[in-house]
N, C-alpha and C positions, 0 to 999 in steps of 0.2 A: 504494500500500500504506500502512493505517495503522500506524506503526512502533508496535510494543511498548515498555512501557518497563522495563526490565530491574532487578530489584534482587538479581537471581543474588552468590552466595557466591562461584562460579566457575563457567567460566567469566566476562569478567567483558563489563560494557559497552562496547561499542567506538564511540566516536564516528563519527555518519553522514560526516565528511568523511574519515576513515578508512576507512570501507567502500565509502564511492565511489572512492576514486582506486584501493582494490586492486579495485574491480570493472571500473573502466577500464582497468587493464593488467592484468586477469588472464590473457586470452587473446589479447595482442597486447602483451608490455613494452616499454612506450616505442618503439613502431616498430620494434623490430628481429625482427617476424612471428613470436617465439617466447614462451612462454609463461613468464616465471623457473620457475612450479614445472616446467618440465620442462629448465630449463637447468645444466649442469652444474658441481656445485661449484667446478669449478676452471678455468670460466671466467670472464675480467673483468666479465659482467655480476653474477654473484653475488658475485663478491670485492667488488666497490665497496658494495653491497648489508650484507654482513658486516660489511667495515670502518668504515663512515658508523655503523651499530648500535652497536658498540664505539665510536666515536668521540662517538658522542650520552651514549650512557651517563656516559662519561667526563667531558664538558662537562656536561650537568645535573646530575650527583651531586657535583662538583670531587673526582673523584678524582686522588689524588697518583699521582706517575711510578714508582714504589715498587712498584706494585697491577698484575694483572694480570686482564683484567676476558676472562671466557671465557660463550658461550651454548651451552648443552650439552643432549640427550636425558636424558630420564630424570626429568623433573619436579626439583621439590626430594625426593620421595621417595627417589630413587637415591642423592641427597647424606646421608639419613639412616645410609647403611651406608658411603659413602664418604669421609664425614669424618672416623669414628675408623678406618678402615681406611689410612688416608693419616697422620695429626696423631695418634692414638694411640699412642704410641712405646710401647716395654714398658717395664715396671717402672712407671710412671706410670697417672694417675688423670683421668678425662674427666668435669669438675664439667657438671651440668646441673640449667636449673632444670624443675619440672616446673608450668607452668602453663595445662595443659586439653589436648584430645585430640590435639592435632598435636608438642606437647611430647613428651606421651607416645609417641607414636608415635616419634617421634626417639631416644627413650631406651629403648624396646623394640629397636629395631635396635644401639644403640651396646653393651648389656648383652651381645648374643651375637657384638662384638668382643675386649670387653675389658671391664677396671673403670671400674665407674661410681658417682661420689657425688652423689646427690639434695640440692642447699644448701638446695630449700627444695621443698616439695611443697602445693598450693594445694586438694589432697582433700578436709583436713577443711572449708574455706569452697565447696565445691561448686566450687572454680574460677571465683569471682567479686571475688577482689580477688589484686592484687600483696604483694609487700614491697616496703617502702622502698628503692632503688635505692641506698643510701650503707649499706644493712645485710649485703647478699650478700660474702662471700668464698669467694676461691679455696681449694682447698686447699693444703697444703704441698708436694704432690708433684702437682701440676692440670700436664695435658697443654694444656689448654685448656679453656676456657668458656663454655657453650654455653646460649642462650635462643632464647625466642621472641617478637619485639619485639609481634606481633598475632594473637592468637585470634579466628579465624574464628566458630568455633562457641558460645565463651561469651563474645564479646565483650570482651575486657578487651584493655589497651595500654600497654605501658609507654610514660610519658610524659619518664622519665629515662634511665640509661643506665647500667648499674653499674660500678663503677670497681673492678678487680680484679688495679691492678699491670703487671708485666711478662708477665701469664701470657693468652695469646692467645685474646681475648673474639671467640666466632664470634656470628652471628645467623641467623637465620632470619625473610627478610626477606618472606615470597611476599604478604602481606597488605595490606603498609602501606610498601612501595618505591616513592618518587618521590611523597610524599606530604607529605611533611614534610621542612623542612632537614636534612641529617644529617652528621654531623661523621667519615664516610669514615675520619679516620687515628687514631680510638679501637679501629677492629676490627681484627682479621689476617682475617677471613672473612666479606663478607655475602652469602647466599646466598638462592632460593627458586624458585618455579614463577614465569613469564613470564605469568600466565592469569588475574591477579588484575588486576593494575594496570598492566601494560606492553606487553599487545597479546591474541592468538589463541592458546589450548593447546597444546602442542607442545614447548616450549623451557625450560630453566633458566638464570639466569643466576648466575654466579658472580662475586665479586670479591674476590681472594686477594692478599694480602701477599705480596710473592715470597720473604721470608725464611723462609715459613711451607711454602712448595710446596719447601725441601728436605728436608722431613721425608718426602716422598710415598717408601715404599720402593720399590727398586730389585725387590723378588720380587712386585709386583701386578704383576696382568697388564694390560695395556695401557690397556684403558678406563677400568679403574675407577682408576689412577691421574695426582692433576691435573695433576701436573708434565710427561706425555705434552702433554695438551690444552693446558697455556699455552704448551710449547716450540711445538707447532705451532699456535701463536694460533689452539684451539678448531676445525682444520680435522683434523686427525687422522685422522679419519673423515668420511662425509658428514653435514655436518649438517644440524639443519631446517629446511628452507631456506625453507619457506612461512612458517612461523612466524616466522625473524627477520627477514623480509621485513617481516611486518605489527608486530615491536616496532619495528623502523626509522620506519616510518612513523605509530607510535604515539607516539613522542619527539619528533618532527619536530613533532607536534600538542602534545604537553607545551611545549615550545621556543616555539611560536608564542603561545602563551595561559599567558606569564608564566613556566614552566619551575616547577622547584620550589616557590620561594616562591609562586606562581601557585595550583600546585594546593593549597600548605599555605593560602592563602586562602579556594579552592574548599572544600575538606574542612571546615573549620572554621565557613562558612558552610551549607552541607547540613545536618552535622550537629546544629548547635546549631537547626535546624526543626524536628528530631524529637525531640529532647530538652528543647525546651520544649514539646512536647504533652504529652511522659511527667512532666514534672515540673509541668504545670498547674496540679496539687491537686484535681483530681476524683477523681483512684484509680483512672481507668478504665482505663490504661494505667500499669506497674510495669516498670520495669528492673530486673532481679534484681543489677545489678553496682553495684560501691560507683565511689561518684560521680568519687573520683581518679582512677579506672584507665577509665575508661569507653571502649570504641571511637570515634572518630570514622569507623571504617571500615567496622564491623558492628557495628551496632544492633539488639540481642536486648532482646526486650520480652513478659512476656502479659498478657493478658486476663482477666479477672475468671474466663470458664470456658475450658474446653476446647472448649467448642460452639462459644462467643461466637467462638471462634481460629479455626474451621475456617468458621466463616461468613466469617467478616475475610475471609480470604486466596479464597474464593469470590467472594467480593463485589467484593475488588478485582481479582482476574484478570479477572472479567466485564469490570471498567473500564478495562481495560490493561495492570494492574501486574502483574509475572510473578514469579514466583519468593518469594513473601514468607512460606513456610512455614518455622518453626525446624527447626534439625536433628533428625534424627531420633531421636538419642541425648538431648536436651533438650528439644523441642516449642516450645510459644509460637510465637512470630513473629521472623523478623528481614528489616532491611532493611538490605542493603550498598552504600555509599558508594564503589564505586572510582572513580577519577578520568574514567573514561568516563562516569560518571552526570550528569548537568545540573543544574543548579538548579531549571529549569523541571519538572523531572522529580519531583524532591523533593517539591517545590511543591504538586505534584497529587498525591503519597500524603500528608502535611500534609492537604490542603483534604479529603481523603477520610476520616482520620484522626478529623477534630474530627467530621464529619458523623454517620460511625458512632457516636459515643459520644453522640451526643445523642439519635440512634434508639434506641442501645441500653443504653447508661445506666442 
């Protein structure tokens, strides 16, 4: 089979040596003639399976003994309604920034919790730059503080980290986790989908402050609160057990090729391929986002037309490359960077890149 090469938003790329070993023990784990997805949570072969996950996470991201690091259903979407339902206390105020459609979306669910303060809303710039990172403040009465370190859809990334006190800075990590060094004991909460950058869709993961999980009120009902899932270390319920199977073995690949600093190498090499095409100076390709805040992880770019865009991404699927149509809600093109993608992969949308513009220029 000629392997495709993947520049999907999400799900995300998953390394061929990743899809061989779960294809080698998909229907036979490790010799013991059963399949994990049909073995039961609460036996040893999946508890090891759980624990090693949780135990990798902890080791590449150096998280502190403080943190309680849980892999949960429900995407990062379900964390949208269950982190002011949990961290929301009353009488108090849930700061959030609003910087493009997953932001929003986060702040559409926290609004029909409780109160919500916008510090900064990125509407009037189309959602193509940040604020200054040392300009955000909490509010007086802030429950907590809530961003999105990666837009998927408009590209942009905070490259800093906003510094906002004693009052408990959450994130919203699903984009750009395990991608960049990260300094773990600035948050009480980093959160996201598992389907971007840490393995197969299915899974959330959580990594919570434990001072923060005794806010989770005693009148939620079971699931939806955290302090359930981290007393029973994320077993609570059955969980997904194929999916953390394959971010298990998706860390184990991070781990072996350098670990974080590894992939902030990776990332920072990809992406500067495609951003020296767009910044060439021929004009043929334009990044709508200002150059500080730019993704290293999604790469939103268009075309002189709308045709030229819808030929691009024809042309390049005939060639391999899949997925490189813009969102629907903003068009153009984008190419995403998760840490499954190659170099060699890059490489050959680059070598495709300058080709077209010289056809079509």
């Amino acid at each position: 089979m000629s392997r495709k090469l993947n520049f999907a938003a999400g799900p995300c790329a998953i390394p061929l040596e990743v899809l061989e070993e779960m294809k080698e023990n998909m229907v036979d784990y490790q010799g013991n003639g059963i399949s994990l997805a049909e073995v039961s949570h609460r036996h040893k072969l999946y508890d090891d399976v759980h624990n090693e996950a949780i135990s990798l996470m902890k080791e590449l991201l150096k998280v502190p003994d403080n943190y309680s690091i849980l892999f949960l259903g429900g995407g990062g979407t379900l964390a949208f309604t269950m982190i002011p339902m949990n961290f929301l206390t009353p009488g108090k105020t849930a700061d959030y920034i609003s910087s493009g459609a997953w932001a929003k979306k986060a702040i559409d669910d926290a609004k029909k919790v409780g109160k919500v303060n916008i510090v900064y809303d990125g509407k009037d710039n189309g959602y193509s730059s940040l604020p200054a990172a040392s300009s955000v403040k909490a509010s007086d009465d802030s429950a907590y503080f809530h961003f999105t370190s990666n837009e998927t859809i408009g590209g942009i990334q905070w490259k800093e980290w906003p510094e906002v006190g004693d009052v408990p800075l959450i994130c919203d990590m699903s984009s750009d986790i395990m991608s960049r060094e990260l300094p773990v004991e600035k948050f009480a909460m980093i959160y996201g989908g598992v389907q971007k950058n840490l393995g197969p869709a299915g899974a959330a993961f959580m990594i919570i402050r434990n001072d923060l999980l005794e806010r989770s009120p005693d009148n939620l009902t079971a699931y939806l609160n955290y302090k359930t899932h981290a007393d029973k270390n994320a077993m609570y319920n059955t969980p997904p057990v194929f999916t953390i199977w394959g971010v298990k073995l998706f860390l184990e690949w991070v781990r072996k090729n350098g670990g974080v600093s590894g992939m902030e190498k990776l990332s920072d090499k990809k992406s500067k391929l495609i951003y020296n095409v767009l910044d060439s100076g021929d004009n043929f390709y334009k990044s709508p986002v200002e150059a500080a805040f730019r993704s290293t992880m999604n790469i939103v770019f268009r075309l002189p037309s709308e045709d030229l865009e819808t030929q691009f991404v024809k042309e390049a699927e005939a060639e391999g490359m899949m997925f490189l149509k813009g969102h629907r809600s903003v068009g153009g093109c984008r190419a995403s960077l998760y840490n499954g993608v190659p170099v060699s992969a890059v490489q050959t949308l680059v070598d495709f890149m300058k080709e077209f513009s010289r056809k079509n220029g």
